[in-house]
C-alpha positions, 0 to 999 in steps of 0.5 A: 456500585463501582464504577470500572473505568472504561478500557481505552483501545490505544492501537485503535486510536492511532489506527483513528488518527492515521485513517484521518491523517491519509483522508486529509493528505488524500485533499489537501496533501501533506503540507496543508495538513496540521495536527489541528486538521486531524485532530478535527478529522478524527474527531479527536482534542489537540491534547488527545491527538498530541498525546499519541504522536508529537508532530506531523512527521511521527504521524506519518511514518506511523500512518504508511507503516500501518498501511503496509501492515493493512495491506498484508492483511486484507491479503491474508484475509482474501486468501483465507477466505478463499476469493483468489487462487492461491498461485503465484500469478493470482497472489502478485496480482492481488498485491498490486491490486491492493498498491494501484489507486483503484478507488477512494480508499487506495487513492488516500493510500497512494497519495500518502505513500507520495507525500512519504516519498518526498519527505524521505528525499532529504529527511534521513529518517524517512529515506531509512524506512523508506529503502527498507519497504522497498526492497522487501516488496522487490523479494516478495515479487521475486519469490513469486516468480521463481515459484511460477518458474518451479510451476512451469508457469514462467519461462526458466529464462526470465530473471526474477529480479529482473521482472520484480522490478518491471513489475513495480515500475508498472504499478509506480507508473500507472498508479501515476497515471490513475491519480493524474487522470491520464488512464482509467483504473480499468485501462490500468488494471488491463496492462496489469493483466497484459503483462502478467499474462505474459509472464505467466504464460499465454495459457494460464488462467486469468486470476482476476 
């Protein structure tokens, strides 16, 4: 009998690393992670770990590309399963629902996204991916409310530009607050409702 070697999944091996790498930076933050921390938390070698990404900085970049990607598609995956409206309002509270640090999970997320930021301040790499992530999200925000302008949802006087970047300065602020226990994920998630209610219209359906 021939043996057949074992198909190794590479895509999930580095999805393995990167899940170990935001858990470790989610306790200990960035600084006090080495390659030998993740390395022990994904159950991985050195050799295995190194082999995938040569420094602690790959890793990262790799790690909050991939969370970009993972929250696109728990997105998709809400609205394929039919569990939100897919209305401009419903879909912009999904995407900050999925940015806020509401539970474990999403706290290793935004504590990652913390420690990228602080990287890209003086790395020019990171400073490169991070300018790129942002304005995307500013459009998609944008795009949105200029659909609940065509809806008759949102006043025709509002900017989109305008209200996406107010709308990421409250999810930036109070994911803040979350992480430093000022304010409680439901007192943040209440603005969230606050302030979109008031965009999309006094009458219109809360998309919760």
């Amino acid at each position: 009998m021939v043996n057949v070697p074992k198909q190794v999944d590479h895509a999930a091996r580095r999805a393995e690393i990167a899940e170990a790498l935001t858990r470790l930076t989610a306790t200990r933050g960035l600084e006090g992670v080495s390659l030998r921390h993740v390395a022990a938390e994904a159950g991985m070698s050195m050799g295995l770990v190194q082999h995938y990404f040569k420094t602690k900085d790959e890793m990262l970049l790799f790690a909050v590309e991939r969370r970009s990607q993972v929250y696109e598609e728990r997105l998709k995956a809400r609205l394929a399963a039919g569990e939100l409206p897919s209305t401009p309002k419903a879909i912009l509270r999904a995407i900050m629902t999925e940015i806020l640090p509401l539970d474990e999970r999403s706290r290793g997320d935004w504590l990652m996204g913390v420690a990228f930021f602080i990287r890209a301040i003086s790395d020019p790499s990171f400073a490169a991916a991070y300018t790129e992530g942002v304005p995307q999200l500013f459009e998609l925000f944008a795009v949105l409310i200029r659909q609940g302008q065509e809806a008759g949802e949102v006043d025709k006087s509002a900017d989109p530009e305008h209200e996406a970047a107010i709308l990421w300065a409250i999810a930036d602020s109070q994911g803040t607050n979350i992480v430093m226990k000022h304010r409680t994920p439901d007192e943040v998630v209440s603005t969230m409702d606050y302030h979109l209610d008031r965009l999309f219209g006094a009458g219109s359906a809360s998309s919760g």
